[in-house]
Wavefront OBJ file of the C-alpha trace (Angstrom):
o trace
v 101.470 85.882 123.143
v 104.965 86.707 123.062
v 107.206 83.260 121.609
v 109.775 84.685 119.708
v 112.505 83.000 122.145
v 111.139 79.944 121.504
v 112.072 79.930 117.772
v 115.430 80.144 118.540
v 115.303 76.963 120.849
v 114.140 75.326 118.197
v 116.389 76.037 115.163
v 118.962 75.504 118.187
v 117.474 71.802 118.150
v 117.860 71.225 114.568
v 115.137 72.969 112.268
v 116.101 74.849 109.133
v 117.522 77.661 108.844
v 114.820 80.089 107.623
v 114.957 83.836 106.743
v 114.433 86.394 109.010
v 111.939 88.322 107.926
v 109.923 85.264 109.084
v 108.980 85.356 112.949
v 107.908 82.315 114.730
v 104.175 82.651 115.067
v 104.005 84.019 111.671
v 105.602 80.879 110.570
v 102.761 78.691 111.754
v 100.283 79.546 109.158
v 98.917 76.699 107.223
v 96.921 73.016 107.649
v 98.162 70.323 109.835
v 96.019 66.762 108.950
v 93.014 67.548 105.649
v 90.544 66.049 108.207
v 88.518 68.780 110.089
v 87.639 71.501 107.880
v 83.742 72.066 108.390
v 82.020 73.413 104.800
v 79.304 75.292 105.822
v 78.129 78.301 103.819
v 77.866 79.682 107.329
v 79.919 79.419 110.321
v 77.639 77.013 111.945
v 78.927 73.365 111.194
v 81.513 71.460 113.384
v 81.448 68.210 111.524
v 83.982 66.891 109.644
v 84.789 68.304 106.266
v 82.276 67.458 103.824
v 80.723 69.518 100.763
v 78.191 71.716 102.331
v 74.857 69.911 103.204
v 72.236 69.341 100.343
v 69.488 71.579 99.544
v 66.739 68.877 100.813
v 68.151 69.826 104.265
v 65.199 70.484 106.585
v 62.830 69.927 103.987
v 60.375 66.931 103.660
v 61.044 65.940 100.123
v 64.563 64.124 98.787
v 67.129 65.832 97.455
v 66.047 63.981 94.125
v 63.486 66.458 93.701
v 65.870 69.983 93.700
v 67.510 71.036 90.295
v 71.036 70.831 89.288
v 73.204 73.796 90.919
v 73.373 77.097 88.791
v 76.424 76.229 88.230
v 75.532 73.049 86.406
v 73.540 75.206 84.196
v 73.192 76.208 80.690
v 73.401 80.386 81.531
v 76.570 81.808 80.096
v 79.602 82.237 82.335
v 77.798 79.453 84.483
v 80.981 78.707 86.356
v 80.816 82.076 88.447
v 77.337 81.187 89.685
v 76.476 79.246 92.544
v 78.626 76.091 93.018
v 79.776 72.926 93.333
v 83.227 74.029 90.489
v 85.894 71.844 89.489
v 88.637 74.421 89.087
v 91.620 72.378 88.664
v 89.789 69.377 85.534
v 93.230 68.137 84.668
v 92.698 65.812 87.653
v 89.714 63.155 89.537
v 88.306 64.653 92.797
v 87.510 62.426 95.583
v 84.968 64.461 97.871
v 85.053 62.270 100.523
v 88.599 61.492 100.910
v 89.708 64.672 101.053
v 92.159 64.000 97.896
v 92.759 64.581 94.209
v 94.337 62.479 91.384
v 96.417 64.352 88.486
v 98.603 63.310 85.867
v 102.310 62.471 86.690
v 104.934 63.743 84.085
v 108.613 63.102 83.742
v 111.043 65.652 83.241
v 115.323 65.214 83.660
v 117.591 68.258 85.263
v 120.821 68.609 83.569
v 122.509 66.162 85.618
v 120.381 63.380 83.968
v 118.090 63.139 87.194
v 114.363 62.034 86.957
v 112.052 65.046 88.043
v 108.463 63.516 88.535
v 106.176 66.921 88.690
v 102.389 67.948 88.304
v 100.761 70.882 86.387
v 98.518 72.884 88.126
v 98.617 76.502 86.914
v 100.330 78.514 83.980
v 100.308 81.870 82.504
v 99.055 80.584 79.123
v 95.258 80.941 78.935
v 94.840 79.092 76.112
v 97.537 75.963 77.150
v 95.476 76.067 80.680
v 92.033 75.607 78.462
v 93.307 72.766 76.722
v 95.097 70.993 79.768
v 92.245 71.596 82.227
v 94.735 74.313 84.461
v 94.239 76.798 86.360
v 95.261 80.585 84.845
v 96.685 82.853 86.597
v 97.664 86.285 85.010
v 99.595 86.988 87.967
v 101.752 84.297 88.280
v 103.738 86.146 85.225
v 105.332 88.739 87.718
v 106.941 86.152 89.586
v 109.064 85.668 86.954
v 111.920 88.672 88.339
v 114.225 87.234 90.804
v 114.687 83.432 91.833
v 111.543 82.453 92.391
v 111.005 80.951 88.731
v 113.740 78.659 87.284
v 113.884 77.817 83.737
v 113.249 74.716 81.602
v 113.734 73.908 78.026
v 111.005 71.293 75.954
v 112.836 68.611 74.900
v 111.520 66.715 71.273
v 109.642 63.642 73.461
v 107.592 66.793 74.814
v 109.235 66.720 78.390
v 111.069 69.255 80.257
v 114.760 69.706 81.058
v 115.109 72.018 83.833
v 117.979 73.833 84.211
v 118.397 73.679 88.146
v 116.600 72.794 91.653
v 116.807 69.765 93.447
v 114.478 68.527 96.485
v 115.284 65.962 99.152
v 112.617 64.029 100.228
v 114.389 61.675 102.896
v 113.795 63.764 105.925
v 111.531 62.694 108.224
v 108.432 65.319 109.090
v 108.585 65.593 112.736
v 106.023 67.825 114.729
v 105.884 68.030 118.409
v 102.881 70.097 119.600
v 103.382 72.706 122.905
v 102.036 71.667 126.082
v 98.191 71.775 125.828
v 96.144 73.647 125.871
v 98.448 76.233 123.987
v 99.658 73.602 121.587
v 100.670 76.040 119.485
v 103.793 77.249 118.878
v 104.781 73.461 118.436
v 107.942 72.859 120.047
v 109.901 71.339 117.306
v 108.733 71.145 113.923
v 110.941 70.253 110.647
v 109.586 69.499 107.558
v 109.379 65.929 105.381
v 111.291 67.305 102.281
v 113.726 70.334 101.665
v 114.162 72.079 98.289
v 118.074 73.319 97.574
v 118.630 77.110 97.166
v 117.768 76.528 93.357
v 114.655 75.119 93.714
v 111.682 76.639 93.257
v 107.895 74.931 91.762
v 107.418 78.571 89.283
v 108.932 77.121 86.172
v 109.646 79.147 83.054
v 109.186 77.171 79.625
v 111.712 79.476 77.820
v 111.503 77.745 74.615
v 107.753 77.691 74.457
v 105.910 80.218 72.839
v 106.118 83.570 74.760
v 107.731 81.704 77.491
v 105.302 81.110 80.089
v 105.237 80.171 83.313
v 104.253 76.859 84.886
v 103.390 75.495 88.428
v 104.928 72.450 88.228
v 105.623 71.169 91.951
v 108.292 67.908 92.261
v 106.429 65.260 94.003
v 109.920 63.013 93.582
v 113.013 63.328 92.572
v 115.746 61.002 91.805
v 113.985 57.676 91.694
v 113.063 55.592 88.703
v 109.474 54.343 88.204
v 110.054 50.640 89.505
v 111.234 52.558 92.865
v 107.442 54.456 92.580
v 105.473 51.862 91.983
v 102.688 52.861 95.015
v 99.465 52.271 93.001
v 97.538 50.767 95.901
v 98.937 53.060 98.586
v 101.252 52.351 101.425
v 103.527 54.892 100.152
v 107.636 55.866 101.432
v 107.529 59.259 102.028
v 111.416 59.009 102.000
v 110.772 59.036 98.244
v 108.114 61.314 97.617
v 106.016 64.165 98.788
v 104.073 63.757 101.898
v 100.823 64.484 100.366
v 101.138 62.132 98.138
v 98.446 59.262 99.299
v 98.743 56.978 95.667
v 101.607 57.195 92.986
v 101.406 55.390 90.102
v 103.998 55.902 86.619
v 102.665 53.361 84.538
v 104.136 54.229 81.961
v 107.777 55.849 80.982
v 106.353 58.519 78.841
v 104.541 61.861 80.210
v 100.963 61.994 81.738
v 100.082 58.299 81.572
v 101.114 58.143 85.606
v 98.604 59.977 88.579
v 99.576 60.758 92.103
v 97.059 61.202 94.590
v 97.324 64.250 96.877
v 95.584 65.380 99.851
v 94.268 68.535 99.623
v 93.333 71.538 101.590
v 89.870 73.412 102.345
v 89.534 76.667 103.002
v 86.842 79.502 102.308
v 87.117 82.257 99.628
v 84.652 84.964 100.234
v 82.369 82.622 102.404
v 82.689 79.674 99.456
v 83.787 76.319 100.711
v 86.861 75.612 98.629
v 89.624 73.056 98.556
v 93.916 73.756 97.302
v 96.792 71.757 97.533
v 99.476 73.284 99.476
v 103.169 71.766 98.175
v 105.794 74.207 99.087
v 106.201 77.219 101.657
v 109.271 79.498 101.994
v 109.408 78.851 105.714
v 109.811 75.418 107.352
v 107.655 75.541 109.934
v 105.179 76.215 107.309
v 106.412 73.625 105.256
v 106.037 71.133 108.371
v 102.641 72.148 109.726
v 101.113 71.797 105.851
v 103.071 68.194 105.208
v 104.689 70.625 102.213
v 108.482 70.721 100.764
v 110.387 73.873 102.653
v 111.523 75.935 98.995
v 113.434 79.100 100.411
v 113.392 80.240 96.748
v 109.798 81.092 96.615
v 110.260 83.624 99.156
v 111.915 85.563 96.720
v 108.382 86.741 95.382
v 107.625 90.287 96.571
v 104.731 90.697 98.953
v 102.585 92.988 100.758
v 101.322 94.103 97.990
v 98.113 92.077 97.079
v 95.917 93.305 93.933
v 98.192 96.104 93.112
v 100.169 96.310 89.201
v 102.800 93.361 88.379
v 102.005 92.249 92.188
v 102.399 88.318 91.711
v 100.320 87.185 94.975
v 97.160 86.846 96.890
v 96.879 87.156 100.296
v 95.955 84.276 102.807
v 94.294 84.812 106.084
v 94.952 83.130 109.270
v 93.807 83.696 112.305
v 96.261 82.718 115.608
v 93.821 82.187 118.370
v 90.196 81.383 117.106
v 87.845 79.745 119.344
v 88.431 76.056 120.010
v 86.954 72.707 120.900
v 86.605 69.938 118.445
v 82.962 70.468 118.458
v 82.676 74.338 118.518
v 80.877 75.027 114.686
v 82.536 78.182 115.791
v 86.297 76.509 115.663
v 89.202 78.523 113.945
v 92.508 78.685 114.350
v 95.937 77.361 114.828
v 95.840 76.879 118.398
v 92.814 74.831 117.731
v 94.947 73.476 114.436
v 97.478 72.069 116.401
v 95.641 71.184 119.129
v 94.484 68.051 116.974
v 90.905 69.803 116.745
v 91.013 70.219 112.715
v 92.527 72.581 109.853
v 92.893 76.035 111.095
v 89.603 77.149 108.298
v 91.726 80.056 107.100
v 90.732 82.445 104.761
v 91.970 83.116 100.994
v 91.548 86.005 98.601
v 90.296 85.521 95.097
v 90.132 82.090 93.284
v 88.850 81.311 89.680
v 85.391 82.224 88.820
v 85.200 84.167 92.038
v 87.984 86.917 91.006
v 90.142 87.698 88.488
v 93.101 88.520 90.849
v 93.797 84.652 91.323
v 97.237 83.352 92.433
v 98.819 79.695 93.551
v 101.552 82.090 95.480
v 99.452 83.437 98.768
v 101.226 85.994 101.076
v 100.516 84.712 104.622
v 98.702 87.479 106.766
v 98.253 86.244 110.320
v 95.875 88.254 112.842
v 95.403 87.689 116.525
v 91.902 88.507 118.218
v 92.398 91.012 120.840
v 91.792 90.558 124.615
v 89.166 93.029 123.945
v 87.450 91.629 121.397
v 87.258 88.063 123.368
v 86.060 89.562 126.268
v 83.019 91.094 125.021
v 82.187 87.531 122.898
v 83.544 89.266 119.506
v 85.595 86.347 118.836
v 83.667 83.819 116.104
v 84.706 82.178 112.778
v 85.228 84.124 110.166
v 84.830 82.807 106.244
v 85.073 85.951 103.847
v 87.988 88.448 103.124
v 86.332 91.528 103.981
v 84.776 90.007 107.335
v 88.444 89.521 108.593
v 89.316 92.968 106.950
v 86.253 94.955 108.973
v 87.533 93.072 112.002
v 90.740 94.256 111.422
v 89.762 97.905 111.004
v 87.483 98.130 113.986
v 90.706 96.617 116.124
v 89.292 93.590 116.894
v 91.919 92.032 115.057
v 95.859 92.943 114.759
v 99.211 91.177 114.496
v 101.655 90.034 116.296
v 101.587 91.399 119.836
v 99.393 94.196 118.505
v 101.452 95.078 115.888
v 99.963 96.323 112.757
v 98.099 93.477 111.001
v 100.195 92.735 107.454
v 101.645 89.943 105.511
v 104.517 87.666 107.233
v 106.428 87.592 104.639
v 106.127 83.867 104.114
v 105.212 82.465 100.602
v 103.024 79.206 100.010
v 101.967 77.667 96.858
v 98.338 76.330 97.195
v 97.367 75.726 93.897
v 93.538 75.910 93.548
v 91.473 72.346 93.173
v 87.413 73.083 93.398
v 84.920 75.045 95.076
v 81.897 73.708 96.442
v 79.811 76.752 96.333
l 1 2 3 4 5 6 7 8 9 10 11 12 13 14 15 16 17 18 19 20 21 22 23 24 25 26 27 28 29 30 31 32 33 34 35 36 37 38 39 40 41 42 43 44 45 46 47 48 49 50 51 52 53 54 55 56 57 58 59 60 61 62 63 64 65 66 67 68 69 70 71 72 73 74 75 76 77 78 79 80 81 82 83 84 85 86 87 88 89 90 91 92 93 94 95 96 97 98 99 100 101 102 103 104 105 106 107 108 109 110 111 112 113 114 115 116 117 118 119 120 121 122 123 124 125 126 127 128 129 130 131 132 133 134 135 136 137 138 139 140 141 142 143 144 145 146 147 148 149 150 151 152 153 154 155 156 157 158 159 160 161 162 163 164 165 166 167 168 169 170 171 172 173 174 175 176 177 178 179 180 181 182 183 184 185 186 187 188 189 190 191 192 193 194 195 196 197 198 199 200 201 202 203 204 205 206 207 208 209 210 211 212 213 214 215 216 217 218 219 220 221 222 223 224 225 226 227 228 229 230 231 232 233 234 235 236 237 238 239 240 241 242 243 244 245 246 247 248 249 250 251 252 253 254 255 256 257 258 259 260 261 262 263 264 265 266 267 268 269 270 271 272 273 274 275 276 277 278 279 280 281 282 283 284 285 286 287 288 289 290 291 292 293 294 295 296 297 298 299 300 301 302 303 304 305 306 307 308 309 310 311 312 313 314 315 316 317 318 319 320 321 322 323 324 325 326 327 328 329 330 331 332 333 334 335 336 337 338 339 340 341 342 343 344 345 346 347 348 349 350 351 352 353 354 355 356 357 358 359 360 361 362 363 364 365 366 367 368 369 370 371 372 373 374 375 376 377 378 379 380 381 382 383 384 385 386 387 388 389 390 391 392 393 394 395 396 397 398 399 400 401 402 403 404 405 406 407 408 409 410 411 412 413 414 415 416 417 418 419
């Protein structure tokens, strides 16, 4: 599928700018609405996304009578065994909504601007223990080049940062293609637009050993009165458009939440759920409802689990099967199509693997005309499934080009796993 041209008719019509390392499929990469990711353990359910069905199914006795999940146990390093995890505590999940809630903190840039941001992963184990974060090891490489800005603690415990603004006034605007190849979209422009500065990878400098924070802006120059969306019904024009609920409460840090929608996806066949808030590519940025931040594609990629790499790769595939009601359904065709999320696949996550990062290098494969003539073509939930695929040709990129990363950037900070 060769639409390369029609990138360029659409930054003709207005889009950003993006780099060009960044081709127009391989733009396309990430969720459209959180409604239709199916959570089997198996590819084999087309419902709506729910955590995976309970043990009691096809059983004659109530799920009353089954014992907690290992993971709910008392064995040492319980968290690695079977599921459901809440990986991201410093927040509320709501399972059936699709959503999480997280504290809201208040931070100033040196122009005296509010910055109203959310934690989600740092480099400090022991600060990510005690604040319910994610660690990431990783995420300390991403601190050469302009990917991570800096920011000072101030004596009330906030942050100063030193640069990075975002403008969320825009209006997110995404036109699908003609079905039934609704993807590429035909125009697509994302909802909120980080300046060259700007970047979610924040380094404390003045902390001890200077680590590094995800701290994505969910609004920026507004004062609380302006925010007050406790009960919903919130202007995108002033915050992110994930946000569902934001609520400051207060004037000092934490006492606020935002509600976010969130993300699932599978990590080596485990039902999963992330947050996806920024992507170095607008199209990216407008497909997942995120912020376009051109500074995160700064981060080097391609280079997955090898030393000082700072990523983990994220798998997409192009041109899964579709149908709204295919338990077989993958895919961004199928993704824009209205059908559901595309299900794509992620690398390692907490308690899963050690290699975990919120920065994922975008890998997109297409399914070959071979491999969907002889009925090869199926959902895929697990790394080294797409991987195999890949080796045996079944799988490539672009125009049968040699499957790789994109050289897009998205921060998907890690929420729970349900297995």
């Amino acid at each position: 599928m060769r639409v390369h041209h029609r990138f360029t008719a659409l930054a003709a019509a207005g889009a950003p700018a993006q780099r060009a390392r960044a081709g127009w499929v391989t733009a396309a990469l990430l969720s459209i609405p959180v409604s239709a990711l199916a959570l089997g353990a198996v590819p084999s359910q087309a419902d709506d996304p729910v955590p995976p069905e309970p043990p009691s199914t096809g059983t004659d006795i109530p799920g009353t009578y089954f014992g907690p999940p290992a993971s709910k146990s008392f064995s040492e390093n319980n968290e690695s065994l079977v599921g459901p995890v809440k990986l991201l505590k410093a927040g509320t999940i709501d399972r059936s909504a699709g959503t999480t809630t997280l504290p809201l903190y208040l931070g100033h840039d040196k122009n005296g601007k509010n910055v109203w941001f959310i934690l989600t992963d740092t480099t400090d184990q022991d600060n990510a223990d005690a604040l319910g974060l994610n660690f990431s090891a990783k995420l300390a490489f991403a601190g050469v080049g302009d990917a991570v800005r800096d920011a000072w603690l101030q004596k009330d415990a906030s942050l100063l940062f030193e640069t990075g603004a975002v403008d969320f006034s825009p209006k997110r605007k995404l036109v699908p293609g003609a079905a039934p190849n609704a993807f590429p979209p035909q125009v697509a422009r994302p909802g909120s637009v980080g300046d060259a500065n700007y970047t979610p990878y924040v380094r404390v400098v003045d902390a001890p050993g200077s680590p590094i924070y995800n701290a994505p802006v969910v609004a920026y120059d507004v004062t609380a009165k302006e925010l007050d969306f406790c009960t919903g019904e919130v202007d995108h024009s002033l915050v992110h458009d994930r946000v569902v609920e934001i609520c400051p409460k207060a004037p000092s840090n934490g006492q606020g939440t935002v509600t976010l929608d969130t993300t699932q996806i599978f990590s080596f066949a485990k039902p999963a759920t992330y947050i996806s808030t920024e992507a170095s590519d607008p199209l990216v940025a407008t497909l997942d409802s995120g912020t376009f931040a051109p500074a995160i594609g700064d981060l080097p990629v391609g280079r997955d689990d090898s030393a000082f790499s700072p990523i983990e790769r994220l798998f997409v595939t192009a041109n899964g099967p579709t149908g709204v009601d295919n338990p077989q359904r993958q895919g961004l065709n199928s993704a824009v199509l209205g059908e559901g999320d595309p299900l794509q696949v992620i690398g390692g996550i907490p308690t899963v693997s050690n290699d975990y990062s919120p920065a994922w290098d975008l890998n997109l494969g297409f399914w070959t005309d071979e491999a969907i003539r002889k009925g090869y073509r199926a959902r895929i939930i697990d790394e080294f499934q797409y991987l195999d695929l890949v080796a045996g040709g079944y799988i490539t990129g672009e125009d049968g080009a040699a499957f790789g990363s994109t050289g897009i950037v998205v921060n998907c900070p890690i929420v729970a796993r349900f297995l």
